[in-house]
Every structure is written in C-alpha cells, then in structure tokens.
C-alpha atoms as one frame of an Amber mdcrd trajectory, in Angstrom:
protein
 -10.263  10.538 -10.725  -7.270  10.168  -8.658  -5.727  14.114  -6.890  -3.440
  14.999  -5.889  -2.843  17.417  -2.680  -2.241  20.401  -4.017  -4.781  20.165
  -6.694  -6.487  17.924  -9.315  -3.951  17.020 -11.909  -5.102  14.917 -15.498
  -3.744  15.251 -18.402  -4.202  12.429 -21.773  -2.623  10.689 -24.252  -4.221
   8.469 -26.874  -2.136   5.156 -28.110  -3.026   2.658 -30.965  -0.791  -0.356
 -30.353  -2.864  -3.196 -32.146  -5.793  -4.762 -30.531  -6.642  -1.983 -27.706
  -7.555  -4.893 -24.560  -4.153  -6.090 -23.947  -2.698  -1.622 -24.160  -5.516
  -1.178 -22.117  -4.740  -3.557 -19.093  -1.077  -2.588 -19.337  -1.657   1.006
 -19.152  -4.178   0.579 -16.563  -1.871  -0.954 -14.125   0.666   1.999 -14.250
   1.006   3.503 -11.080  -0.196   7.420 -11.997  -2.841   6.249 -14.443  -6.124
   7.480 -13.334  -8.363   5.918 -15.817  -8.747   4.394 -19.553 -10.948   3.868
 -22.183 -10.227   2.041 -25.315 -12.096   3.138 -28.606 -11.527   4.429 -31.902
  -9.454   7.692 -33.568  -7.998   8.790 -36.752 -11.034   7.661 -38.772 -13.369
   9.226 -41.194 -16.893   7.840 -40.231 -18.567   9.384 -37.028 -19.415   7.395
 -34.070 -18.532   4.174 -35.824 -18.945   0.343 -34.257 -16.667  -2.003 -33.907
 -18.182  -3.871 -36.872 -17.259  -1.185 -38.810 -14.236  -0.026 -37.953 -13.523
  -3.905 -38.520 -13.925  -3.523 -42.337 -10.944  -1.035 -42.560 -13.752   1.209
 -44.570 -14.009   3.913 -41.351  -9.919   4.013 -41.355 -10.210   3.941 -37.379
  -6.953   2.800 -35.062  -8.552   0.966 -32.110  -7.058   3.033 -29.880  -6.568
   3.506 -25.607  -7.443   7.042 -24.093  -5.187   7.164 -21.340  -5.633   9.648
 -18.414  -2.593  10.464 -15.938  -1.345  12.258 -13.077   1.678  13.811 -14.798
   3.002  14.877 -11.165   3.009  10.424 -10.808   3.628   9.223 -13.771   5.470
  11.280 -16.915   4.138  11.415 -20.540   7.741  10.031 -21.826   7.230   7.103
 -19.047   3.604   6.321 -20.923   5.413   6.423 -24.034   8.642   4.432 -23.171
   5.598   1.428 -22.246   4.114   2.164 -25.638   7.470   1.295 -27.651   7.855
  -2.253 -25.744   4.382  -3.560 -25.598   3.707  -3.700 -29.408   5.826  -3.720
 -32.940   5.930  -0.465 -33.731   7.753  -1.704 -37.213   5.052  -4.119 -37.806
   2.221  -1.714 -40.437  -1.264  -2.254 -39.823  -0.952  -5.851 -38.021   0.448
  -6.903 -34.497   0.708 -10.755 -34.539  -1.992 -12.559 -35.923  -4.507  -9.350
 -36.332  -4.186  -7.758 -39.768  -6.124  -4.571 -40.897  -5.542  -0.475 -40.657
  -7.383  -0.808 -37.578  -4.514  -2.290 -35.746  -1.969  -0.003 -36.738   0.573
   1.312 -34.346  -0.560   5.730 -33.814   0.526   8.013 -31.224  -2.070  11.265
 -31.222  -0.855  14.034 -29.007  -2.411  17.077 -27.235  -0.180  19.563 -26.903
   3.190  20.733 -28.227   5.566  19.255 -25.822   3.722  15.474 -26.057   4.297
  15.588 -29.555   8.124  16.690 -29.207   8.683  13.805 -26.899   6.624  11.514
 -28.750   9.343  12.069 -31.552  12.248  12.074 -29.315  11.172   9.243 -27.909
  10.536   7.163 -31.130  14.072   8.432 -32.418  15.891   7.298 -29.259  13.638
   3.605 -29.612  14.787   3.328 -33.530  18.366   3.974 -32.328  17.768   0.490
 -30.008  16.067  -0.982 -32.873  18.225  -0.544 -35.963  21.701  -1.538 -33.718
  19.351  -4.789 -33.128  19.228  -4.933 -37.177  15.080  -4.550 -36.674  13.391
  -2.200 -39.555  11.935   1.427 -39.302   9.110   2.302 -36.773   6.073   2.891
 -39.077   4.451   4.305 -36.209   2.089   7.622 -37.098   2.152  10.720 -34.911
  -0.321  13.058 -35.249  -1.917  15.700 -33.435  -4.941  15.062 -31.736  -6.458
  18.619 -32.498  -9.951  18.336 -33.787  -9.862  14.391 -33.917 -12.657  12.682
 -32.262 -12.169   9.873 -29.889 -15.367   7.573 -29.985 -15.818   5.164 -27.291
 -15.965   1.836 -27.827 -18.986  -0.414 -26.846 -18.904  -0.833 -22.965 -18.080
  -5.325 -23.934 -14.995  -3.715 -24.782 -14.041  -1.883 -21.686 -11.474  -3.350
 -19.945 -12.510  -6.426 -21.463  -9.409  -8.309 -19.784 -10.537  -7.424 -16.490
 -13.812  -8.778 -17.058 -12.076 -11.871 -19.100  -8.848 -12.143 -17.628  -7.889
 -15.240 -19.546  -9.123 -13.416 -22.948  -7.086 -12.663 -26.001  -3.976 -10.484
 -25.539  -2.799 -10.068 -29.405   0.617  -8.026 -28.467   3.524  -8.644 -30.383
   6.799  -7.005 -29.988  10.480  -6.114 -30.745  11.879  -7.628 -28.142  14.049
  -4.928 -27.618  14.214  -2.731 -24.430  14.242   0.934 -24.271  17.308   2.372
 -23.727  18.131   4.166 -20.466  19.308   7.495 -21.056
C-alpha cells in the first residue's frame, strides 16, 4: 500500500460497470489508487465462482474493489471515471455482455460516499438527458454487511497479464460536466 507522510491513508469504493477487466485497468492507472481487486457483490450465494455468478442464479455484479489515497485522489474523482467508462443507462448489459451480472452498481461505505455517489449521478443525468440519452439505472447501495468475494486470481488484472484481451466497455459518450 502506497502512504503517505503524515500517515497511512486507504479508504474503498466498490464499482460494477459491466465486465470488471476493462474498470479494473482503468481504475488501476489513476494516480492515488493504491490497489484493486475485481470480484463479486450484491449476490445471494456465498463465495460463488465465476461459473456461477455467470448463470445470473447467485445475482452477483462482477464488481472492482478499489482502494485510494483520498489525500491523492477524491472519492467524487473515482466516481466522475465511473459515469464515463460504462452506460450507466444500459440495465444488466454493457455492449455485447448481457446478464444481471453486468449491471452497472455503486456500493458505498460510509455516509458521505453515498451522498456524493447521488450527487454525482444527478449532476451526470443532468449531462445525459440535455444529450436526449435515458435514465441512469445505476443501483446504489450501501455496502454495510455485503460481502465482497474475490474473484479467481485468472481474473486479476487479467488485462495486465493479457493486454490485448477483451475490454467489453460501452458508453454514453457524454462527458461529465465541470462544475
């Protein structure tokens, strides 16, 4: 883990954007990200494999654990990447992957990320419905007593260790808007 001077600063935020490899590599090369993980969240079946969650039967996001240096990179930063790098209008598919498993799910861990989460999401649909693009379908939930299970290590940063592999993002198209 990445410190800081003064002392050791993480905090985490958990986002399902579609297929977790590509949100993984593009949260991974944020400046102020310390680590990720991508697995699964929001499901009903314990420790559950990707085979699984692939039937939509465990009701699992695939889903990046993302762990930051808020004093280097902000939680509303994190979040303004998460708008842009998937359709967040698009339910349970980004481009050519279909299922409940690639639905688009913010969970939040504590008050204020789930404020801004909202805020956040209100100030992208603003952007969005001027464009004439539908409503963000995007969940937010609170990550209290929800279990993030790892996925299987072939999974971890996958596009690092297949850099020409499948990237399935979609998106809007549509910037964030500077406020």
């Amino acid at each position: 883990m990445k410190t800081t001077n003064d002392e050791n600063l993480t905090a985490t935020a958990y986002f399902a954007t579609g297929c977790f490899w590509g949100a993984e590599r593009r949260f991974w090369n944020l400046p102020g990200v310390t680590s990720t993980r991508v697995g699964y969240m929001g499901g009903v079946t314990p420790n559950p494999s990707y085979e699984e969650v692939c039937t939509g039967r465990t009701h699992h996001a695939e889903m990046v654990e993302v762990n930051f240096n808020p004093t280097e990179i902000s939680y509303s930063h994190l979040l303004r990447e998460f708008w842009v790098m998937h359709d967040p209008t698009s339910l349970n598919q980004q481009g050519g992957d279909i299922g409940t498993q690639y639905r688009s799910s913010i969970f939040f861990t504590t008050a204020e990320q789930g404020r801004e989460a909202l805020d956040t999401r209100n100030a992208y649909q603003v952007a969005l419905t001027r464009e004439g693009i539908e409503e963000i379908v995007t969940e937010i939930l609170d990550a209290t007593g929800v279990t993030f299970y790892p996925a299987e290590e072939y999974h971890q940063r996958y596009l690092e260790k297949n850099p020409n592999g499948y990237d399935c993002h979609s998106s809007t198209g549509v910037a964030f808007p500077i406020s």
